[in-house]
N, C-alpha and C positions, 0 to 999 in steps of 0.2 A: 437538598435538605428535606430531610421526610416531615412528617407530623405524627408523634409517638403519646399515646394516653396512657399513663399506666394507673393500676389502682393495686392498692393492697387487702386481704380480707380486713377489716375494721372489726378494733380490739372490743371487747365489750365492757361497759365502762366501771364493775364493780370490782374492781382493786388496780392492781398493779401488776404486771404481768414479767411472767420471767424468761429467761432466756430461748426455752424453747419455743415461742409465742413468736418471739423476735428472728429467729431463725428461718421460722416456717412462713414469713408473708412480707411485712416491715422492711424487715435490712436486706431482702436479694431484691428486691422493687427498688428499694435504694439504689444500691450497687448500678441496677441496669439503669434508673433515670440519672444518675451521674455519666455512666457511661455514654448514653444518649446523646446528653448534651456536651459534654465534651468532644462528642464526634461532630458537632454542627447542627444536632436535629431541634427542632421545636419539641419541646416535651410539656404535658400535662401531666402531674406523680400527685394525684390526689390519694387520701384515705379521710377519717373521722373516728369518732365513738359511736357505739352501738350501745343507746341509750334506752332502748323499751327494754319490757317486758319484767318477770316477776324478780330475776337477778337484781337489777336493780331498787327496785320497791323492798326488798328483803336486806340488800348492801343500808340503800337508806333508814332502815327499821332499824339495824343494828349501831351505825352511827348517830341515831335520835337526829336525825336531821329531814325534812321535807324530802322527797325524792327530786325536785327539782331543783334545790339549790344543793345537794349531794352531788348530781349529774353535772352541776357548773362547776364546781369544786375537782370531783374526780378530772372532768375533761382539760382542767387547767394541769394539772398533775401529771396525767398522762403528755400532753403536750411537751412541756418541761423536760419532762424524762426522755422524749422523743428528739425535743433540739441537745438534748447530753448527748446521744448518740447521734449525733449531726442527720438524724432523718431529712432528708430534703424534699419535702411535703410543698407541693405552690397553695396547699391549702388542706388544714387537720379540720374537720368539720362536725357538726355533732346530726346525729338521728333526729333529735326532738327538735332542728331547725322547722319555722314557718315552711321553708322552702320542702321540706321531704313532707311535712305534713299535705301540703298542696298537689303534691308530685303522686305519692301513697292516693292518695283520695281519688284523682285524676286517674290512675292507671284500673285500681277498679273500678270506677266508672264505666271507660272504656271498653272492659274486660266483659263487667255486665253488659253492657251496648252490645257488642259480638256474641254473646247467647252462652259464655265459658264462666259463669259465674250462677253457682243454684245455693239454696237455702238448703241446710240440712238441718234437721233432728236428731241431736246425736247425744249419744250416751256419753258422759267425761266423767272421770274421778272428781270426788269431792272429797277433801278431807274434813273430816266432823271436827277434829281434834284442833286444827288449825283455822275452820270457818272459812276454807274457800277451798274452791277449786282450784287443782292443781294441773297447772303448765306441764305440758308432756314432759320437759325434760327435769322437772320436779317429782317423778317419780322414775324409781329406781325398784329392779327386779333383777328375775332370772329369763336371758335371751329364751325363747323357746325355738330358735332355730341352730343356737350353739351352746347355750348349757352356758354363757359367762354370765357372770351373777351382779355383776355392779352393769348391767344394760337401762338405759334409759328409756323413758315412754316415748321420744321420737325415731330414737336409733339407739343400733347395739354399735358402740366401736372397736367392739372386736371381729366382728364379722361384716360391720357396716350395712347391714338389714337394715330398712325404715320399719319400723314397727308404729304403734299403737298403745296408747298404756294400758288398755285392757288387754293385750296380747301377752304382758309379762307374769310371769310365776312368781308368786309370792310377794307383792309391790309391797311399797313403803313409802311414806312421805320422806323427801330429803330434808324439809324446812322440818320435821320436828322428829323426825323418826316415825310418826305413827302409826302403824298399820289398820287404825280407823278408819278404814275409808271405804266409801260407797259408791254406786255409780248414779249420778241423776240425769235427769235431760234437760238440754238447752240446745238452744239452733246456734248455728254458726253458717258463715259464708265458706263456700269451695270452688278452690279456684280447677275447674276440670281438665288436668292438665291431660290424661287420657287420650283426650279428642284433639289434642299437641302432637300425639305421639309421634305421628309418621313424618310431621318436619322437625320434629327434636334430633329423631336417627339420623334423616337425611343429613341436617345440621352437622352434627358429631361426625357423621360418616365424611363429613366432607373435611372437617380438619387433621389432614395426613401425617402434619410434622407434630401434633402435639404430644407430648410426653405420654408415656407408655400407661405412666401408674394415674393421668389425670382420663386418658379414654376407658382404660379397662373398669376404675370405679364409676365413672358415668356408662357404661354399656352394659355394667353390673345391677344398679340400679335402674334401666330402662327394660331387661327382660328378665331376673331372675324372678321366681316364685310367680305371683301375679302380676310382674310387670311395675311399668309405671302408676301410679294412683293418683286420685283427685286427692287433695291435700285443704284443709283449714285455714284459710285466711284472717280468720277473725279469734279473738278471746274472748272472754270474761275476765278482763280489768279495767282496774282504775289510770293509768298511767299508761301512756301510748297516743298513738292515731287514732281520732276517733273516727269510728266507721259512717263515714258519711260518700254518698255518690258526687262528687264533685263539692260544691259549697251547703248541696241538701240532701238533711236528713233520710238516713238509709231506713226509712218502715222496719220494725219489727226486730233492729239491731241497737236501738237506744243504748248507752252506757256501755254496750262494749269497745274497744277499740280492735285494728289489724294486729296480726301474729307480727312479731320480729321479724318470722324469718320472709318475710312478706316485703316491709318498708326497709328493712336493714341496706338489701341492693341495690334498690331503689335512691339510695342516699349516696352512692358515686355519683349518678347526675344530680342531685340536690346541693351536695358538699361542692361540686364544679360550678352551680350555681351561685352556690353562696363566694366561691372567692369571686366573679365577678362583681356579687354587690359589695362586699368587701374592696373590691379595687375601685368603684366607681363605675364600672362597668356596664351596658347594657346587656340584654336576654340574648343577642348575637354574639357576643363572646363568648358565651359558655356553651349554645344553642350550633357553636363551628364543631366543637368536638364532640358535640352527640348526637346529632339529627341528620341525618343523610342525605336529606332536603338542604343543609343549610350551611352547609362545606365537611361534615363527617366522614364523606366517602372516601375521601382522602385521608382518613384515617388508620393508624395503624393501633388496633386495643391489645393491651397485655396485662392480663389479671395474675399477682400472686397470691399464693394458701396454703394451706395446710394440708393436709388429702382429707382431714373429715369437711371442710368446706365445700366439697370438689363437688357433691352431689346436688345442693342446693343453687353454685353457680353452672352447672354443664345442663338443667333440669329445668328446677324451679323459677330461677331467674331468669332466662333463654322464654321457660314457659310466659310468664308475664310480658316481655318483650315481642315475643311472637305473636302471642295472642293479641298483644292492643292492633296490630296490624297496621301502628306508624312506623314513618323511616326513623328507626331508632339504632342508633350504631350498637352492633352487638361485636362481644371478644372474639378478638382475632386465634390471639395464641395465652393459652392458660397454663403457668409455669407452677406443680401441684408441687408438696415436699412431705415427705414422712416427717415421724415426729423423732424428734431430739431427744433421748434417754438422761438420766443425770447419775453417773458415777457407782454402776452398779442395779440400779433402780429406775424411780421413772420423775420426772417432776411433778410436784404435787401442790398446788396452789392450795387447797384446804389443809394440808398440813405443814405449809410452809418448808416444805424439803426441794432445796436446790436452788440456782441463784435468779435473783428476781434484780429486772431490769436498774433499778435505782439502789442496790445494793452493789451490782456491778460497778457504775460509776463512782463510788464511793468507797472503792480499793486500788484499782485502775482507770486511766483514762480510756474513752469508747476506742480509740484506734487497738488496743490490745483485743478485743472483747471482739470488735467486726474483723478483723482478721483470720481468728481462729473459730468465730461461729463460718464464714466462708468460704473458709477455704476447708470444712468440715460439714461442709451443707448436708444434711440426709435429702439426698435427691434418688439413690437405685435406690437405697433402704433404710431401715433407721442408724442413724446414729449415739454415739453413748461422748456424752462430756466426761473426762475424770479429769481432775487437776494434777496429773501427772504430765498428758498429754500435751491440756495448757500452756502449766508451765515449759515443755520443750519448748512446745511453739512458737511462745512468746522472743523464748531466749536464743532459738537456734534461728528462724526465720527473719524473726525482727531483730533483735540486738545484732547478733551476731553477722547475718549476713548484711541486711540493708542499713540497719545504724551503725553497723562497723565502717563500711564502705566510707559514708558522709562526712563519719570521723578524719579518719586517715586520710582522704584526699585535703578535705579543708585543712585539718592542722599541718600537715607538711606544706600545703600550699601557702599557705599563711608565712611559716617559719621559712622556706627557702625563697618566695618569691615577694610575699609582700601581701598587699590588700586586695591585689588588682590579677587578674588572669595574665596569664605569661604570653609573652608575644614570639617567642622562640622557638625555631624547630620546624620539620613539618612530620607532617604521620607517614608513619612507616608500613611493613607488610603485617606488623602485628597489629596494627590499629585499622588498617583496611579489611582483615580477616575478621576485625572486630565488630565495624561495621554493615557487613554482609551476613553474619552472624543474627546479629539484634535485626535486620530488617527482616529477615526469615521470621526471626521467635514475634517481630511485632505481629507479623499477619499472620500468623497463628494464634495470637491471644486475641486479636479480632476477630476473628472466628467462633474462638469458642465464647468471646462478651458476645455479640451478638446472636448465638445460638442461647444463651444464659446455661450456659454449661460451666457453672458456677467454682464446683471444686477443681477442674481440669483446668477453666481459665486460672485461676490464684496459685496451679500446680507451675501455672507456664510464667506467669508474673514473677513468681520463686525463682525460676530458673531465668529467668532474665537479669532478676539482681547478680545470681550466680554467676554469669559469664564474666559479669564486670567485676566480681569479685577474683575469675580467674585470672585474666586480663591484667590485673593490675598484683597478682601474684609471680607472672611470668615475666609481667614487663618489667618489676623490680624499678621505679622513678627515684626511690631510695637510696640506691645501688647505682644507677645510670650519672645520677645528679654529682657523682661524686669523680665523674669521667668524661661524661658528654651531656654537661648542664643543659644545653640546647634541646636535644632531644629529652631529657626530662620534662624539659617546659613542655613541651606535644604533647607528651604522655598526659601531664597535669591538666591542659590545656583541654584534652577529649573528656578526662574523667570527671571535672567539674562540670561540662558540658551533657555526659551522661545523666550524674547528677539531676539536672532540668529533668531530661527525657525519662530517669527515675519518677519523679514525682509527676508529670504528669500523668504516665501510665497506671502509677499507683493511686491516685486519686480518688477513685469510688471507691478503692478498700479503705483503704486511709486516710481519709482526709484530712485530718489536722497536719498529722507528719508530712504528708504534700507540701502543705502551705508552710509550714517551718522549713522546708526544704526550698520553697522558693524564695521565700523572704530570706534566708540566705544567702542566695545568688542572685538577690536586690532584683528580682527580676518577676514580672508580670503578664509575661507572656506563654499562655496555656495554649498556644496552641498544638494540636497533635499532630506527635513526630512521622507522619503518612513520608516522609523523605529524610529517611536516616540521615544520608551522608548534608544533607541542609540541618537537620537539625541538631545533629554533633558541633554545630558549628554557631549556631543560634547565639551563643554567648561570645565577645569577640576577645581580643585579649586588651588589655586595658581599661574591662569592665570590671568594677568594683567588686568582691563578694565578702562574708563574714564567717566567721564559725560559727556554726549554731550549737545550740545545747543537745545533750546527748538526747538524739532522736528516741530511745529507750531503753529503761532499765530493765537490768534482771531479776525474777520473778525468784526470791532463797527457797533453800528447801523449808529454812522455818515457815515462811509464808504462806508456802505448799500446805504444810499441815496444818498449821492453825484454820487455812479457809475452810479445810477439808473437813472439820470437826465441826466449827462454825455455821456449816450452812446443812448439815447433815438432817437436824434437826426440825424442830418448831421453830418459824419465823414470830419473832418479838416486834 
């Protein structure tokens, strides 16, 4: 049994976030901590909200609500919408926990301690028009290393440059539009990550199997242009970490608090904190899967995100870990994903174009929805949602092959034998070729779960249902039952047994249908089928099963169109 952490990028907490969001971090973390444990390992599948900075002070402006009872509110919301998609989180955690406040504080401290922490003088945008200064990524311009024009003051995401917001052409405040703005001076803290560099590379350079698009943006950002950069730890606001060295005050930084992108990381070991005190737990609970000192080593870390995430965790975050110069388990293997398109275009949270997470579940149930965002992963490159595709998907993949299959075996089995599995027969050369068959395609879809070769595994999963769909095309139980009952029983006998070995393999895609699927076949035994020809047989005959309700329906063409009109738009 290994010991498996995973974490997912943590959503930030001003709205609701749509499906590409869910695609690119959330549900393949999912996926793999379901898989995980279904295979025997110990898994930790932490995430939270990313509750600083001006996003949300501006989210709560507009709601007329305090920012901190906004942040309780959103985090419950998100939450919610997270157990609709059966996320299986051992703990959703928030930013503005005690626990990351302490954590935040402690790491620069530390950071100052080892000499990588200097005071700057630095020149920042102020907006006149708005009365504050403006958070890098509240201003927007024109990239001046690639000419795109919606480039932000921390990064262009088209070219993925870090930038600066006095580096962009022509800025403008996001909060009001303004182009009033001036630069003035205030000091901030920086964290020197520079003087990181040569065990950042080492670092990177040493992890061989990580995905292509998570090394090449981190080797991108460590030598293009000037390289790596000392980067900002601190703001000017009101709402955050406040900048202090441990429990005392940090001289000369009064009233500011730490950047997000600073404490944001920092809040996987915070959020692992908190579900111990959440469980009753002591600091050695959560202190095994992160300190190296205190049973971490034996851990296996797996971070998933976005690809604009990639820089801050292959970089920034590594930086802070490295530089405190404790045994602090750092990521093993960083599973990165392009972004999800929507139907022509691109998703757009500010103007409410394309499907947002709780609008999803409020057409179809999540198993439709994790299905087709994974087995449609943008892992080589991006992806484009249209609801034509969907709809296939839904109807040819799910209905069709694996809800037809559950159908047909259970009601004939029901109608020629009874309630109970058939004790007649034994398997034949078509049922042993069937056998050797599924033990191949198993360890192959173990392969690619465990590599998290996400769309290839759900291609193989597919084709696994398929076999038994051919299987039971060739073998005709229909046809046989009406000539050599005996041997229909076997037939009926493997494929309600299949059945089982369906649903548990399908389990991280699907979970609910999983579980319908066992509770059908009255049965509660998950264990994984690692011995085909034992586990074809796991159900014996004269065990009870039911029919269950159709695993799922099909998605009309009306359907098709009205969603596709419906979400095109301005979200209401």
């Amino acid at each position: 049994m290994a010991r498996i952490l995973i974490t997912s990028a943590i959503p930030y907490i001003n709205g609701i976030k749509h499906l590409g969001n869910l695609v690119g971090s959330q549900l393949p973390a999912d996926l793999f901590a379901r898989y995980s444990r279904a295979r025997g390992h110990e898994v930790m599948f932490i995430c939270a909200t990313d509750e600083h900075g001006t996003p949300a002070e501006l989210a709560a402006a507009k709601a007329g609500k305090p920012v901190d009872q906004y942040c309780a509110e959103m985090h419950e919301v998100q939450a919610e919408i997270a157990r609709g998609f059966r996320l299986s989180f051992d703990h959703f955690g928030r930013s503005s926990s005690q626990r990351n406040h302490t954590l935040t504080q402690h790491f620069a401290g530390v950071l100052a301690d080892n000499g990588l922490i200097r005071e700057v003088a630095e020149s920042q945008v102020y907006s006149i028009d708005d009365g504050r200064f403006l958070p890098d990524r509240y201003i927007e311009g024109t990239c001046p290393n690639c000419g795109y024009t919606s480039a932000r003051g921390d990064q262009c995401d088209n070219c993925t440059k870090q930038l600066d917001p006095t580096d962009l052409i022509n800025p403008h405040s996001t909060v009001s539009g303004s182009t009033n703005l001036e630069v003035r001076e205030t000091k901030h803290l920086y964290l020197m990550q520079r003087s990181l560099r040569d065990k950042l590379e080492a670092w990177i350079e040493s992890k061989h199997d990580w995905p292509i698009l998570t090394t090449s943006i981190a080797k991108k950002w460590l030598n293009d242009g000037d390289g790596l950069q000392d980067r900002g730890i601190t703001r000017d606001l009101h709402w955050g970490i406040p900048v202090k060295r441990g429990d005392q005050p940090w001289p000369g930084m009064e009233g500011k608090v730490f950047y997000v992108w600073f404490d944001a990381p920092i809040e996987y070991i915070a959020s692992t904190a908190e579900w111990a005190d959440a469980n009753g737990l002591g600091d050695d609970a959560w202190e095994r899967w992160w300190r190296t000192d205190k049973g971490a080593a034996d851990v296996t870390y797996y971070q998933f995100m976005g690809k604009d995430n990639v820089p801050f965790h292959t970089l920034s975050f590594p930086a802070t870990i490295l530089g405190s110069g404790e045994p602090w388990k750092m990521v093993d293997y960083l599973k990165s994903f392009n972004y999800l398109n929507y139907d022509g275009g691109q998703f757009s949270t500010s103007r409410g174009r394309g499907v947002f997470m709780d609008q999803a579940l409020s057409i179809l149930p999540s198993d439709y929805w994790r299905w087709w965002l994974l087995s449609h992963a943008p892992e080589s490159s991006d992806a484009e949602f249209t609801w034509e595709n969907f709809q296939t998907s839904v109807n040819k993949d799910l209905a069709d092959v694996l809800g037809n299959l559950v159908s047909r075996v259970t009601k004939f089995a029901k109608s020629k034998f009874g309630d109970a599995i058939p004790a007649g027969g034994a398997f034949g050369a078509q049922e042993t070729a069937l056998i050797a068959d599924l033990g191949a395609r198993i360890r192959t879809y173990e392969t690619l779960m465990a590599a998290m070769d996400v769309r290839k595994a759900a291609a193989e999963l597919r084709g696994i249902w398929v076999v038994g769909n051919e299987y039971l095309q060739s073998a005709a139980p229909w046809s046989v039952v009406k000539t050599d009952p005996d041997q229909a029983q076997a037939m009926i006998r493997l494929a309600l047994n299949l059945i089982r070995i369906y649903a548990i393999l399908s389990s991280p895609f699907i979970p609910d249908a999983a579980a319908a699927m066992m509770t059908a076949l009255n049965s509660t035994d998950w264990t994984w089928p690692s011995d085909v020809p034992e586990a074809i047989r796991a159900l014996p005959s004269s065990h009870e099963f039911a029919v269950p309700e159709n695993l799922f329906r099909k998605i009309t063409d009306e359907e098709r169109a009205d969603w596709q009109v419906k979400f095109a738009g301005v979200r209401t």
